[in-house]
NUDREN-363515 format. One line per field, with one value per residue (C-alpha): residue number from 1; residue in three letters; x, y, z. Coordinates in steps of 0.1 Angstrom, whole numbers, plus 2048, in hexadecimal, padded with zeros to 3 digits. Example, Ala and Ser with C-alpha at 12.3 -4.5 7.8 and 13.67 -1.06 7.14 Angstrom:
2
num c(1:2) .
residu c(Ala:Ser) .
X c(87B:889) .
Y c(7D3:7F5) .
Z c(84E:847) .
***
This chain:
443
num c(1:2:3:4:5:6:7:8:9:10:11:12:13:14:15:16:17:18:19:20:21:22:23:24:25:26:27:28:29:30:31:32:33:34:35:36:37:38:39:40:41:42:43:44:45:46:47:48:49:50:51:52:53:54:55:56:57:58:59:60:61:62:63:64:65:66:67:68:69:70:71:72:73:74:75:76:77:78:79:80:81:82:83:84:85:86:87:88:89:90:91:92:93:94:95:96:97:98:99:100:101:102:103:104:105:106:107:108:109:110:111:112:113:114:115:116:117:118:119:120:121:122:123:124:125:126:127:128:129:130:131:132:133:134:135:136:137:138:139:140:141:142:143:144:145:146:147:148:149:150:151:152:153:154:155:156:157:158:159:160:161:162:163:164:165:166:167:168:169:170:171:172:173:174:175:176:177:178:179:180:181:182:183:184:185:186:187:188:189:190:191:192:193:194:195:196:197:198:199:200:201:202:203:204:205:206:207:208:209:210:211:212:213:214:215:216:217:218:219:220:221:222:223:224:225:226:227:228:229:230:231:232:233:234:235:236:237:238:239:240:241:242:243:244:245:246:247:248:249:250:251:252:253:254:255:256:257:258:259:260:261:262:263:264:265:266:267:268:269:270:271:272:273:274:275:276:277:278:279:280:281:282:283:284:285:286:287:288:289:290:291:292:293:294:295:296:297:298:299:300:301:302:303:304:305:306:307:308:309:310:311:312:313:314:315:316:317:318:319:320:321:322:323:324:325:326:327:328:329:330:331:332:333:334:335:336:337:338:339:340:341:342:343:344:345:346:347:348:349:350:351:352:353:354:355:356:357:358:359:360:361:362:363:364:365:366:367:368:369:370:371:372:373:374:375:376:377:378:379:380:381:382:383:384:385:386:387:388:389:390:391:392:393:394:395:396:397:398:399:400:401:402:403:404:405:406:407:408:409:410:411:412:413:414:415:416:417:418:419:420:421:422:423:424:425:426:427:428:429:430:431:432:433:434:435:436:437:438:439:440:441:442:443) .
residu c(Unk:Unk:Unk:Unk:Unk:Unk:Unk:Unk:Unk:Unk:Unk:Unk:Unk:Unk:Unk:Unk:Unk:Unk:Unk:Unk:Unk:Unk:Unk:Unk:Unk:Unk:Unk:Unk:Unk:Unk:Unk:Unk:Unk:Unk:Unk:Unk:Unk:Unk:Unk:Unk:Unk:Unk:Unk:Unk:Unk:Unk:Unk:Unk:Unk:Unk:Unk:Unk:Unk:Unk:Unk:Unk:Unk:Unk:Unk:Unk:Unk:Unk:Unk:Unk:Unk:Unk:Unk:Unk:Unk:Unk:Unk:Unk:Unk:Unk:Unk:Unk:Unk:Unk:Unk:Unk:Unk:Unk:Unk:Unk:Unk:Unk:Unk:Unk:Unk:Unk:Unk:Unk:Unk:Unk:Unk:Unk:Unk:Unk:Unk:Unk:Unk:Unk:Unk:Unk:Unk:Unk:Unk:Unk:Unk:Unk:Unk:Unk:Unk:Unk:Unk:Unk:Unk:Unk:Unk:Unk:Unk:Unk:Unk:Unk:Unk:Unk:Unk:Unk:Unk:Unk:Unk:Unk:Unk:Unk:Unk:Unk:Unk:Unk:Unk:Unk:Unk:Unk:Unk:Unk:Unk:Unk:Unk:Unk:Unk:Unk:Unk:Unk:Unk:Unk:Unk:Unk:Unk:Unk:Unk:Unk:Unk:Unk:Unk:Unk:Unk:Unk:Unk:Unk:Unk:Unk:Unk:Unk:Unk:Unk:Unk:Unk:Unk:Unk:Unk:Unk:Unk:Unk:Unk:Unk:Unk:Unk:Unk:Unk:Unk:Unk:Unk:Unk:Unk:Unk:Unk:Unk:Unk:Unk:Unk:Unk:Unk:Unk:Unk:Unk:Unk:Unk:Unk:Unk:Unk:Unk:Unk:Unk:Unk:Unk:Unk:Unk:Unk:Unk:Unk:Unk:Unk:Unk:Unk:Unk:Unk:Unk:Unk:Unk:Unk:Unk:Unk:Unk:Unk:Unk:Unk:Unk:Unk:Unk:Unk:Unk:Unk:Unk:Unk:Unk:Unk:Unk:Unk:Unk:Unk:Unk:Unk:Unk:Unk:Unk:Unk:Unk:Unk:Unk:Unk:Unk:Unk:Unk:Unk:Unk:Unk:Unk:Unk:Unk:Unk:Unk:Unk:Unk:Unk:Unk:Unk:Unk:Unk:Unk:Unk:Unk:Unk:Unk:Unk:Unk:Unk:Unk:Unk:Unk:Unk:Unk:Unk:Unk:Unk:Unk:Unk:Unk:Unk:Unk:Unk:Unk:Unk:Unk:Unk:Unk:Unk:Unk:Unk:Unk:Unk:Unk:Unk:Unk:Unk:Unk:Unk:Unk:Unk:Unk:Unk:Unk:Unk:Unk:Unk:Unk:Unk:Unk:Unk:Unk:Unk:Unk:Unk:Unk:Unk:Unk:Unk:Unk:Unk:Unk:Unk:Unk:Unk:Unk:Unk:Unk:Unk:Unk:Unk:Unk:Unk:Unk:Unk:Unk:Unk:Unk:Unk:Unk:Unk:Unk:Unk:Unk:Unk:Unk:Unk:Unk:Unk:Unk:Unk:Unk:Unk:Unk:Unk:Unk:Unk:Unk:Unk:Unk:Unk:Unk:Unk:Unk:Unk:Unk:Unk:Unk:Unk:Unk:Unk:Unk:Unk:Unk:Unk:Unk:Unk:Unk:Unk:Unk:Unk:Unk:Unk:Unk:Unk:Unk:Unk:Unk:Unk:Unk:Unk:Unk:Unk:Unk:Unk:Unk:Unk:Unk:Unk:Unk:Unk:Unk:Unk:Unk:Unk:Unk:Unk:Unk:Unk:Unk:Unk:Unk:Unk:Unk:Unk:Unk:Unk:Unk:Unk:Unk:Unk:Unk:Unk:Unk:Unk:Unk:Unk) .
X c(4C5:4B2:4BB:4CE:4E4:4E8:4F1:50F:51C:51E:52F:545:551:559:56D:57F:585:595:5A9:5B7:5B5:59E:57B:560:53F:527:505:4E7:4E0:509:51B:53A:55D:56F:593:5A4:597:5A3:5C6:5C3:5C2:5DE:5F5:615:627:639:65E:66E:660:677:66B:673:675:676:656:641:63F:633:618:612:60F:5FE:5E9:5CF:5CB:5B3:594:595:593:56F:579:596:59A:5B1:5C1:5BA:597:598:5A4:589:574:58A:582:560:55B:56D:560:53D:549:558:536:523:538:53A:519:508:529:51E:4F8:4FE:51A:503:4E7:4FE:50B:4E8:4D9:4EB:4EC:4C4:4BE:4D9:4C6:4A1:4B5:4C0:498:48E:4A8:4A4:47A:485:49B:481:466:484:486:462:45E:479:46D:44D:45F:46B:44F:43F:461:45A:437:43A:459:443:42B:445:451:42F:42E:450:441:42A:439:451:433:426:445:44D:42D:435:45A:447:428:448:459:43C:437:45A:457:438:44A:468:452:43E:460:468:44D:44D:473:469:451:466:47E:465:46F:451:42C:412:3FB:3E3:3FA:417:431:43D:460:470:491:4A5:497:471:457:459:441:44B:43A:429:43A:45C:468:489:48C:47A:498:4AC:4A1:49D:4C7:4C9:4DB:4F9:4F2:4ED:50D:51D:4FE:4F0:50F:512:4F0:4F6:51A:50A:4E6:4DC:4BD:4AA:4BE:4AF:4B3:4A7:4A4:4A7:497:490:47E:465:47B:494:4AC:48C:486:4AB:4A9:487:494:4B4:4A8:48C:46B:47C:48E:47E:481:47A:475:474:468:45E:450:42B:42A:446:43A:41C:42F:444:428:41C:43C:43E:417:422:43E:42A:444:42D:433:459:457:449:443:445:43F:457:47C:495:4A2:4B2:48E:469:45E:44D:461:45D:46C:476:477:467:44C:461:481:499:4A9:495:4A2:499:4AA:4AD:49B:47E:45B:448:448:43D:437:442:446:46A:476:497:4A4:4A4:47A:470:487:47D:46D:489:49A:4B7:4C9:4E0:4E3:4D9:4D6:4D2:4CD:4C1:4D6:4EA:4DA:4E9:4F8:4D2:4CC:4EE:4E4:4C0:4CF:4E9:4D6:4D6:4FA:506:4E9:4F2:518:514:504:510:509:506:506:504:523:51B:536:51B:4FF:518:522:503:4FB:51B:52C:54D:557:571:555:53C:555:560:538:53B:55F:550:53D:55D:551:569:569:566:55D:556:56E:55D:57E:57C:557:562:562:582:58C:594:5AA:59A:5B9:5AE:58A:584:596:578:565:542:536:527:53A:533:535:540:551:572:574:552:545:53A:55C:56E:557:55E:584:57F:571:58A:59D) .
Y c(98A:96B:947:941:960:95A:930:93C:954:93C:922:93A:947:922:91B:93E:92E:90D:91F:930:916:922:914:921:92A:910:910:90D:8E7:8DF:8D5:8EC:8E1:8F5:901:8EA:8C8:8D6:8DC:8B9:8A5:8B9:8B8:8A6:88F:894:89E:87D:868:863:86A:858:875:85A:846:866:87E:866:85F:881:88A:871:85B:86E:866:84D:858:87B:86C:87B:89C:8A7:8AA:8AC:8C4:8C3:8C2:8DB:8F4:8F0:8FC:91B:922:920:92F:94F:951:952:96D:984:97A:987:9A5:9B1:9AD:9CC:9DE:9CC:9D4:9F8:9F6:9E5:9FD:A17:A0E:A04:A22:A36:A1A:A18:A3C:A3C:A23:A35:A55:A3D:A2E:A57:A5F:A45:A4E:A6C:A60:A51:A6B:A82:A67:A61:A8A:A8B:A6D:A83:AA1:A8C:A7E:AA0:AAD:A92:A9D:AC1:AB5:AA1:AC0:ADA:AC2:AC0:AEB:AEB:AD6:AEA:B09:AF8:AF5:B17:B27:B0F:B1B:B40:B3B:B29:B4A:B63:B53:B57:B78:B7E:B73:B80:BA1:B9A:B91:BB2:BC5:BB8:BBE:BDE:BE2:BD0:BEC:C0A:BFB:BF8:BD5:BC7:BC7:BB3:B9E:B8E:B70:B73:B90:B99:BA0:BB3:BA2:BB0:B94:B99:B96:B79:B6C:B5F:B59:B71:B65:B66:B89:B7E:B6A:B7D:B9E:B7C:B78:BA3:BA5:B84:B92:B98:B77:B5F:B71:B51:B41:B60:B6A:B47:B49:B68:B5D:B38:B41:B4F:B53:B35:B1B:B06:B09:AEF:AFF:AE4:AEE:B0B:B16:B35:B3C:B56:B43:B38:B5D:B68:B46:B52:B72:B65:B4C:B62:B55:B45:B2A:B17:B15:AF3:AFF:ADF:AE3:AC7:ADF:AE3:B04:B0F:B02:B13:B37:B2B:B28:B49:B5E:B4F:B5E:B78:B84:B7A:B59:B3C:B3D:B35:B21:B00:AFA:AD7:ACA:AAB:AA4:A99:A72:A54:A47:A4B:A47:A57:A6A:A7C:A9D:AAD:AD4:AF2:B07:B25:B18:B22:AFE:ADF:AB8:A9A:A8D:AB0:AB4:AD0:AD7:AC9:AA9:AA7:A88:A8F:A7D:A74:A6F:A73:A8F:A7C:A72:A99:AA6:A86:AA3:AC1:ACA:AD2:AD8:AF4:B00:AE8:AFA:ADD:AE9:AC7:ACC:AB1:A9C:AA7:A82:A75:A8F:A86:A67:A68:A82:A69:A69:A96:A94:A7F:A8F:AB4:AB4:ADA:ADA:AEE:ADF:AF6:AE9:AF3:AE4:ADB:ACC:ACD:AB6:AA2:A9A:A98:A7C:A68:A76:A79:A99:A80:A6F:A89:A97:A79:A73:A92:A8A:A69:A80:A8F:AAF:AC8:ADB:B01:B13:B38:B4B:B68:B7F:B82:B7D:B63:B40:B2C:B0B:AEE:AD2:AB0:AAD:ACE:ACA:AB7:AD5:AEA:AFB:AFD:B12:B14:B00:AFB:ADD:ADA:AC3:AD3:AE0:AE6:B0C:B11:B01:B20:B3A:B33:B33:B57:B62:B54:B70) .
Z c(EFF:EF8:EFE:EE1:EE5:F06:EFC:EDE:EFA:F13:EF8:EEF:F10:F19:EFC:F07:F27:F1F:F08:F27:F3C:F53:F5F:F4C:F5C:F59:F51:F63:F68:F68:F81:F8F:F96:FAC:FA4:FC2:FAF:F8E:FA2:FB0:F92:F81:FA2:F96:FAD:FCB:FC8:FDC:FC4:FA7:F87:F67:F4C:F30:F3A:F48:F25:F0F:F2E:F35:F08:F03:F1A:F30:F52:F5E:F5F:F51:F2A:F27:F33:F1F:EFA:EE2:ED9:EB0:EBF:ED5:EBC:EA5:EBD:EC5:EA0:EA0:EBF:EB1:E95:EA4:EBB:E9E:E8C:EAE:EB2:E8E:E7E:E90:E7D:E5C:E5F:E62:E49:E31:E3A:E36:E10:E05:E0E:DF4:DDB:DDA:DDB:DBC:DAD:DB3:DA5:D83:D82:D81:D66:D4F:D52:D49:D2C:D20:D1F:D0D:CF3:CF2:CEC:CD2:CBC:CC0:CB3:C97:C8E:C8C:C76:C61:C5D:C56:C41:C27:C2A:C21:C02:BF4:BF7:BE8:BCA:BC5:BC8:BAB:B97:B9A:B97:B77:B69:B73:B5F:B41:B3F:B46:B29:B12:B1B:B13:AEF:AE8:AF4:ADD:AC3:AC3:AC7:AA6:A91:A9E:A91:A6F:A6E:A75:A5E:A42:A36:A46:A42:A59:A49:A60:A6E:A57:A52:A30:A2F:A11:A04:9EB:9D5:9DA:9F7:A0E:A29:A45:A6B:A7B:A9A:A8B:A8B:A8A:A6E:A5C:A5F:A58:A35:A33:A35:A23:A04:A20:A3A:A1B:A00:9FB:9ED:9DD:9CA:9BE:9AA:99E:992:983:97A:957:941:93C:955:96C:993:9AC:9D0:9E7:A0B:9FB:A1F:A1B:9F9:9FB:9E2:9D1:9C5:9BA:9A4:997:98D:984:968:95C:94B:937:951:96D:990:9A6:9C8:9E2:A05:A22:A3B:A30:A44:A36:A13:A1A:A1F:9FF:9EA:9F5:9F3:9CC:9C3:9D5:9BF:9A2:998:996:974:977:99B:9A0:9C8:9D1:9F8:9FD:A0A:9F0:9FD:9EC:9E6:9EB:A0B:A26:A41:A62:A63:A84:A85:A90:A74:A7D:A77:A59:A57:A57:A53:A56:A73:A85:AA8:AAC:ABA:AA1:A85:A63:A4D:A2D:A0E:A00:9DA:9C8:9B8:99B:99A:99D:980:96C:955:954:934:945:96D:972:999:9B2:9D0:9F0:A12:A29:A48:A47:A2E:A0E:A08:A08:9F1:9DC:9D5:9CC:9AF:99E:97A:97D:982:965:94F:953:952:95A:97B:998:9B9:9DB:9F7:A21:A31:A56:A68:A8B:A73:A67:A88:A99:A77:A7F:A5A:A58:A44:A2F:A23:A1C:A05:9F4:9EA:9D7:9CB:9B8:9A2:994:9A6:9AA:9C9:9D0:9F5:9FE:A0E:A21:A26:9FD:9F7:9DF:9D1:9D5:9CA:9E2:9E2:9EC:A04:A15:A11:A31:A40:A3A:A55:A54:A31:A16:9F8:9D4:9BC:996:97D:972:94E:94B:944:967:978:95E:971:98A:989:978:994:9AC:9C2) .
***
């Protein structure tokens, strides 16, 4: 132990010592007093002497005796000490205890803490390899969505050829039935269909209407028996959208050579076939072809609608557009001697048509109007069917329709008219010759 230790033991031991009130061992360099002159000076009187009880206790609390004042202290004084002194000695004695205790708890905690360091490195190269991963998902991710694309593509393409294919198959399939039925003859890029009103030509590509207008006579009654019922030698009959002219022919051979036919068509392929089907059956005599749509004045218009369609109009969506010219009704018959059937087939834009006509109507007091009822163009036009009625109403046109359970023409209230479905109806003005034939004929 070195001189320090060996100084706070000796301090402490002393203080020990006064506390038990014996002498403490002194250090080298001090002075010993023996245990006799510690008994001298604390010897109380002798016995024979009286002693005043009153006058010695405050003397003996509280004055010191004469010449021991720098020896003794206090007891407030003296206690301080005591404290320190102990608490240097349970400082002495315990601190080996804490050291190891210390040394003991710290162990754990810094190999707990190394072990935490090693995890969270290894945390950390986890998330560094799984933001690697993702970063390669991500990668092979964009990859895969540009194959997918492009496996879209292809296989769009492949859906597009397959669909081709599948026409062209259906269309072969049907000329072949067109010519095992014998209604049908090929001619180059066009089919001639046999009708039971003549020859017609119609698309080469278009099997389908073309068996349309072959079974026409049964598809097409109500406007077939109509001009049978109302046409005569020597009438006129105006066929408007007179298409590749299936109506167009039974007029022709309806009137005879010695009536005329006014065959109107937009579509200038369809014309085209018009014009064709007409030299054809050897009518251009009786039918004058004209390429234009019938409006409420001249103009030019787009029409929308496919060359191998059976309906075309002016506001209809289709593959293809057409300018065409427009002019009333009332400029191309400027010339007729007289209007008998009227035969208007726009798709929905018979009022156009209606009112381009105003000066035929009130010139031919006669005339039989027929007309394709569509309640799906009117919608698709914003027409009420109210209104398209009452436009024909104002002409002091009665009203009949076709009723397909009796094959026959009945007349129509205007309170039931907007009642209709979609059909095929028929205009005249009551009283008149062909308003009488038609009531004969009436189930």
């Amino acid at each position: 132990m070195d001189s320090q230790s060996s100084h706070s033991h000796t301090d402490a031991v002393k203080l020990i010592s006064n506390i038990l009130r014996e002498p403490a061992p002194c250090s080298k360099g001090e002075s010993r007093k023996t245990t006799a002159d510690n008994v001298r000076k604390t010897t109380p009187a002798p016995a024979s002497e009286p002693r005043d009880e009153s006058s010695e206790t405050p003397a003996e609390s509280n004055t010191p005796p004469a010449g021991e004042g720098a020896k003794l202290q206090s007891p407030s004084r003296g206690t301080g000490h005591v404290r320190t002194a102990l608490w240097r000695f349970l400082v002495l004695c315990t601190e080996p205890i804490f050291s190891r205790l210390r040394d003991y708890l710290a162990a754990p905690l810094a190999r707990s803490i190394a072990l935490l360091h090693v995890k969270s490195d290894s945390h950390r190269r986890v998330t560094e390899g799984i933001q690697h991963q993702i970063v390669r998902l991500e990668f092979h991710s964009r990859n895969f969505a540009k194959q997918l694309t492009h496996l879209e593509s292809q296989f769009g393409m492949l859906a597009n050829q397959l669909a081709r294919l599948k026409s062209q198959a259906g269309s072969v399939h049907g000329r072949i039935q067109l010519l095992e039925d014998g209604n049908s003859l090929v001619a180059g890029g066009e089919l001639l269909a046999r009708t039971p009103n003549g020859y017609v030509l119609v698309p080469a590509d278009g099997p389908g209407f073309a068996r349309f207008l072959a079974k026409a006579a049964v598809w097409e009654q109500a406007t077939s028996r109509l001009l049978d019922l109302a046409l005569r030698e020597g009438m006129t009959f105006v066929d408007v959208g007179a298409n590749v002219g299936l109506h167009t022919l039974q007029g022709a051979r309806r009137v005879g050579p010695a009536g005329d036919v006014v065959a109107l068509e937009p579509n200038p392929h369809l014309f085209r076939l018009l014009r064709k089907s007409i030299r054809i059956n050897d009518m251009e005599d009786i039918c004058n072809c004209v390429n234009i749509a019938l409006s409420s004045a001249d103009g030019i218009a787009t029409l929308d609608g496919s060359k191998y369609c059976a309906v075309n109009s002016l506001n209809e969506e289709a593959e293809t557009e057409f300018h065409v010219k427009t002019a009333p009704l009332d400029d191309v018959l400027r010339e007729a001697r007289r209007v008998d059937v009227v035969k208007i087939d726009a798709g929905g834009g018979e009022l156009d048509v209606l009112e381009g006509m105003n000066h035929v109507l009130s010139s031919h007091r006669d005339i039989v109007l027929i007309a394709e009822y569509g309640l799906p163009q009117l919608k698709r036009m914003g027409i009420r069917p109210v209104e398209w009625f009452d436009r024909f109403f104002a002409h002091d046109l009665a009203l009949f329709a076709f009723e397909e359970q009796t094959s026959a023409w009945r007349q129509i209230t205007e309170d039931h008219a907007r009642k209709l479905p979609t059909t095929t109806v028929a205009f005249v003005r009551p009283g008149t010759n062909q308003w009488t034939l038609l009531k004969e004929h009436e189930p």
